[in-house]
C-alpha positions as CSV (number, residue, x, y, z in Angstrom):
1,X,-17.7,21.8,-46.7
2,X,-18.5,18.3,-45.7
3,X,-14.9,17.0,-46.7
4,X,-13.8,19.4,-43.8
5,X,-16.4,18.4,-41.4
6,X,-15.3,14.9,-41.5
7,X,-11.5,15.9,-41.4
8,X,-12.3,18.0,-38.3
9,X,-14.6,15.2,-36.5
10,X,-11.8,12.6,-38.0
11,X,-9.0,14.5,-36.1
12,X,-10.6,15.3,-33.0
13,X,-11.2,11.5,-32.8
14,X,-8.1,10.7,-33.4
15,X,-6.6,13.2,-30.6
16,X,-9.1,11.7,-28.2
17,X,-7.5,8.1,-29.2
18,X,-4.2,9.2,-28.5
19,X,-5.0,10.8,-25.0
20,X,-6.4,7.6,-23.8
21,X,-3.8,5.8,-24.8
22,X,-0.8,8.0,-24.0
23,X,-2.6,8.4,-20.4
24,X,-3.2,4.5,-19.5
25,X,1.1,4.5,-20.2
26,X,2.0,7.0,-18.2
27,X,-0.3,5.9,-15.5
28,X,1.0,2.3,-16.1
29,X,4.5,3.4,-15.7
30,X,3.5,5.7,-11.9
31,X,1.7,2.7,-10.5
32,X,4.6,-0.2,-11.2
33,X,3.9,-3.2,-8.7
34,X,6.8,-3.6,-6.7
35,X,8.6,-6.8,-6.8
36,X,8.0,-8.9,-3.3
37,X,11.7,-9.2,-3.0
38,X,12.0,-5.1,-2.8
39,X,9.3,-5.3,0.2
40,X,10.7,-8.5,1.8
41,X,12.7,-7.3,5.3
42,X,12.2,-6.4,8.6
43,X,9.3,-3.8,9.0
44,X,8.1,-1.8,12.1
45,X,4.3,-0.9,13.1
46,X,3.1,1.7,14.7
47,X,-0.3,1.7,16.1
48,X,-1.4,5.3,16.7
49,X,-4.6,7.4,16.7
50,X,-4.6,10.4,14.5
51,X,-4.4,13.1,17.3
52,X,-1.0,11.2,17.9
53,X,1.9,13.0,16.4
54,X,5.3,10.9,15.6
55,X,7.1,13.0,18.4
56,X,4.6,12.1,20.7
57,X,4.3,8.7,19.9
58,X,7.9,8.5,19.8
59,X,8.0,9.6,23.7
60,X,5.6,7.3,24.6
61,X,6.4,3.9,26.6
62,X,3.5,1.3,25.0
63,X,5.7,-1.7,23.7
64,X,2.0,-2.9,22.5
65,X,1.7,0.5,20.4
66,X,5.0,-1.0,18.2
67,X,5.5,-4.6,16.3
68,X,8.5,-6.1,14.4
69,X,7.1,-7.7,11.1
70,X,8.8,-9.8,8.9
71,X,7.9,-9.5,5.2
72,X,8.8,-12.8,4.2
73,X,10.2,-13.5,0.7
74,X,7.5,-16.4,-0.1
75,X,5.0,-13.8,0.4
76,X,3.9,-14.9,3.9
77,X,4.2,-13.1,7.2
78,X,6.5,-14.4,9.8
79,X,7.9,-12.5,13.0
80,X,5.1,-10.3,14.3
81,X,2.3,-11.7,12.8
82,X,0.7,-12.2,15.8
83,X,0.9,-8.5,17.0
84,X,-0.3,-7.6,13.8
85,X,-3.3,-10.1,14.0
86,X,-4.1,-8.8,17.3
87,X,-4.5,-5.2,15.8
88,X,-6.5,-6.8,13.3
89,X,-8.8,-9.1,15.2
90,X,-7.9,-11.5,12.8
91,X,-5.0,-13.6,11.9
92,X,-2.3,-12.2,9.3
93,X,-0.7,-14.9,7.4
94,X,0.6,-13.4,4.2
95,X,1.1,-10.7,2.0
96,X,1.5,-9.6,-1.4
97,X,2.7,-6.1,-3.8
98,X,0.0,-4.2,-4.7
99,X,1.0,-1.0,-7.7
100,X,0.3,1.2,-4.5
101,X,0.6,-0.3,-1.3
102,X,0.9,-3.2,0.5
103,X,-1.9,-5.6,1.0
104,X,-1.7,-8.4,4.5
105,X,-4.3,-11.2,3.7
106,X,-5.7,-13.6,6.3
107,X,-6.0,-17.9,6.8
108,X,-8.5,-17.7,3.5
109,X,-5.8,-15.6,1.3
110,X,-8.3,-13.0,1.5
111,X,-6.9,-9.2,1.6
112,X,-7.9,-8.1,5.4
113,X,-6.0,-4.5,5.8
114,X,-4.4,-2.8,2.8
115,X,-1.6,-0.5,3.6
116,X,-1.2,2.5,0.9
117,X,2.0,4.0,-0.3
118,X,3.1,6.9,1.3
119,X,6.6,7.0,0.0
120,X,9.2,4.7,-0.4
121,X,9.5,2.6,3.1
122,X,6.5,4.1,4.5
123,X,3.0,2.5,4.2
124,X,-0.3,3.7,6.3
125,X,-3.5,1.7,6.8
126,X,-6.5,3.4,8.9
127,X,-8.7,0.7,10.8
128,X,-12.5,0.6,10.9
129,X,-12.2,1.9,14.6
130,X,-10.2,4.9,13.1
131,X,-7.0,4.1,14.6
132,X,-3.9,4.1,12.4
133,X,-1.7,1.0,11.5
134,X,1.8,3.0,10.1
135,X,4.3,0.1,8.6
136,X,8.1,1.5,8.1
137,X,10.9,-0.2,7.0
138,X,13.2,-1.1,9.9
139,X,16.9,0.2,9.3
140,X,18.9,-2.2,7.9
């Protein structure tokens, strides 16, 4: 009777060992950090509130609303930086791969705004004054 206790508290040990570990890999493998030269390009940004739908912000005539950012390969921000800083209130200098986003960091190397995933070429950020910051791959 105790043989089967232990073999019972043994196994469901063992099943709680696996589970860990089996779930830390497959969660590994979902959150892979993109390599910078997969994000490096020409990016658009889109400042918008959230009552703002993508048709309407589409019809809308704000050239100050919309940025061109280069992702730059060494991991630092070059065209646009300076629209983006304005959003901001800070200066963006670089950037770097995060497993689900996209993180801008400022003249310290501090992260200041991270952008999160939405799907592939399509990252959204949501400032402290509630408007939002979308970033989309420009078309090639």
């Amino acid at each position: 009777m105790i043989q089967n206790a232990f073999t019972c508290k043994a196994t469901a040990w063992l099943l709680a060992t696996l589970m860990m570990f089996l779930g830390d890999v497959a969660m590994a493998r979902s959150l892979k950090l993109a390599d910078p030269s997969e994000l490096a390009g020409k990016w658009q940004a889109i400042l918008n509130t959230a009552q703002d739908s993508p048709e309407s912000q589409a019809l809308q005539d704000k050239p100050s609303n919309v940025c061109s950012i280069e992702l730059k390969l060494n991991q630092t921000l070059g065209e646009g930086a300076d629209c983006l800083g304005a959003w901001l209130n800070e200066s963006a200098i670089g950037w770097f791969p995060e497993p689900d986003g996209i993180a801008v960091t400022g003249k310290e190397g501090s992260r200041i705004v991270f952008f999160s995933r939405q799907h592939e070429g399509l990252y959204k950020s949501t400032l402290k004054s509630g408007l939002i910051i979308t970033l989309e791959r420009a078309a090639q």
